[in-house]
N, C-alpha and C positions, 0 to 999 in steps of 0.2 A: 514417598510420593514422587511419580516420573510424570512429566509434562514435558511438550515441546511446545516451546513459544517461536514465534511469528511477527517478527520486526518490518513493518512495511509502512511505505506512504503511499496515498492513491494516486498522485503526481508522479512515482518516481520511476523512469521510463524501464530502469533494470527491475523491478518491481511487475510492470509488465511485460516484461520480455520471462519473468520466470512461471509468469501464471502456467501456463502448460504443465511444465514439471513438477510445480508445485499442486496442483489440483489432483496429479497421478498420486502423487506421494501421499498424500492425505488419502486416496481412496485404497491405497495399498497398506497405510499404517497401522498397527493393533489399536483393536476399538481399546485398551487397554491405557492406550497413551491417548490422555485429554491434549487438546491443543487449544493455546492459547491467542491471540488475534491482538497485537500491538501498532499503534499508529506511533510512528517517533516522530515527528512532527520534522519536514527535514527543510523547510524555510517559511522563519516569520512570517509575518504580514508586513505589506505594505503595498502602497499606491506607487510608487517607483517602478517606472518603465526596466525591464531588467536591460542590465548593460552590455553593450554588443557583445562582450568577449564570455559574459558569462550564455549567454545565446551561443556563442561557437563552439563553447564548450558542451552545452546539451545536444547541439545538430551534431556534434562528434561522438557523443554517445548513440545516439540514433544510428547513425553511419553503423558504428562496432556492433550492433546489435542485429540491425539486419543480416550484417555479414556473417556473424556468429551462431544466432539463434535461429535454427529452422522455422518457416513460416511464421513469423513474426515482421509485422511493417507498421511504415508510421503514414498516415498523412501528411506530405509535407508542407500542405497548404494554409498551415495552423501560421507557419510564419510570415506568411504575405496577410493574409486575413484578419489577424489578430495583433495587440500590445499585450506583448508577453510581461509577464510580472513572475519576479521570484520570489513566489509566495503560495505555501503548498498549505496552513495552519487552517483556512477556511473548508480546503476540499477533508483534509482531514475531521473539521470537526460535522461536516454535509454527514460521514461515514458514522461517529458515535450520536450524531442526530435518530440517523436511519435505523440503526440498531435498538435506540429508545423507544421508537415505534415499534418494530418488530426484529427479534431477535435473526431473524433470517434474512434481514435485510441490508445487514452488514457488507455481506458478501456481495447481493447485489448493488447495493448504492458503488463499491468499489470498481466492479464490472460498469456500470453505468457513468462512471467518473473517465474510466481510459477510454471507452468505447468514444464515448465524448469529445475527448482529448485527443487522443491519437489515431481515430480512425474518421471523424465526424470533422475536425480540424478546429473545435470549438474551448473556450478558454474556462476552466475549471478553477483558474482564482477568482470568477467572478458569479455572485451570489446568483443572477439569473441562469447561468448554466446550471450550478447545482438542483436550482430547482424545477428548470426541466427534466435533469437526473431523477428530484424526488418524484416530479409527479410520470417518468416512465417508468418507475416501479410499481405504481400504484400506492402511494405512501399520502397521506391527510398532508397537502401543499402547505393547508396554513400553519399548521401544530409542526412541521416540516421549518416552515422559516421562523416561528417563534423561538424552537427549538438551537437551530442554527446561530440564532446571536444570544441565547440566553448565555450567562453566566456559569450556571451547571456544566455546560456542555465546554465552557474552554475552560472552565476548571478542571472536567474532567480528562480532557485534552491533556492538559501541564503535567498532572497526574500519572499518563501513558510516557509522553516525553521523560519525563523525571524518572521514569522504571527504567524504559529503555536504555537510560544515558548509566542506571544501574548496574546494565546486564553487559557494560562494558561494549555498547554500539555504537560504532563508527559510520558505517555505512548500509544501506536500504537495498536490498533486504538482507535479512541474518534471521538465521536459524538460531535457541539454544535448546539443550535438552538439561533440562533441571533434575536433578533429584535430591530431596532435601536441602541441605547448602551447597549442593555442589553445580556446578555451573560447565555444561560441556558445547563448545562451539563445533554446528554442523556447518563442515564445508561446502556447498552449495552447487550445486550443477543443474546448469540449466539445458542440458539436450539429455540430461537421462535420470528419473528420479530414484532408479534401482540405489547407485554410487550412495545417496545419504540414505533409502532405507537402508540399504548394509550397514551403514555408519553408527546408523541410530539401534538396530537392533543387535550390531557387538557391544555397546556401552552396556544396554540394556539387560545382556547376557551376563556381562561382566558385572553388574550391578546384584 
């Protein structure tokens, strides 16, 4: 069995700075190789105003990223506007909510989470964005917010977290290519998806 798994959070701003390269990648991979869709949950919950320096530390990721990442930008009207919280567990479980409803909605509710976030300047740790998220996908709002604080759904959360933290993941996003028990880390580049399909398809040769 070859799988490639997919370690992301919908918060996590390097997460969106890969989508481009990553959406190539998958439309260039062998239908051959299933792909898997993992949320690592990459900060609790809580009501805690996030603390200035952990604020400087994200507006510095932003910074790297526009500089880095071809056509890729932030809003950066998100930090005047909004009480930032670092707490990405809610938006994460908005994503396996969405999926619950509809298997294709995974993808969107995450598109619908940044688009939010980082182009809209609007706060994604807070239950009324998600569910203007849900309902611009066209997703059932109520079975949407039932879903979002059931039990099921952060169990199933701990679940994706607990894998992830398996598959030996440090940091958002990560690539792995599994086969059997073996566990191969793709090195990630985000201005060209060619570099990991290469990557993935000599393991896979070699395999």
């Amino acid at each position: 069995m070859v799988r490639l798994i997919y370690i992301h959070d919908p918060m996590c701003s390097w997460c969106y700075a890969f989508t481009q390269s990553w959406t190539k990648l998958q439309e260039t991979l062998s239908v051959n190789i299933p792909i898997i869709s993992v949320v690592g949950g990459l900060a609790s919950d809580t009501t805690e105003p996030m603390p200035l320096h952990t604020q400087k530390m994200v507006q510095q990721a932003w910074q790297k990223i526009e500089q880095t990442v071809p056509k890729v930008s932030f809003n950066w009207d998100f930090w005047t506007r909004n009480t930032p919280y670092r707490s990405t567990y809610l938006a994460c479980r908005a994503v396996l909510a969405a999926k619950k409803q509809r298997q294709t909605s995974e993808v969107e509710m995450i598109r619908a989470i940044q688009t939010a976030y980082y182009q809209k300047a609007k706060n994604p740790s807070l239950s009324e964005t998600l569910q203007e998220c849900a309902r611009e996908i066209g997703l059932d709002e109520v079975q949407f917010a039932k879903d979002l604080a059931s039990a099921e759904i952060d169990s199933e959360l701990h679940e994706e977290i607990q894998f992830a933290r398996s598959l030996d993941v440090s940091s958002y996003p990560s690539l792995r290519l599994q086969h059997n028990d073996s566990l191969h880390v793709i090195a990630l580049d985000y201005r060209d998806h060619r570099t990991m399909l290469q990557q993935i398809n000599s393991i896979v040769q070699e395999l």
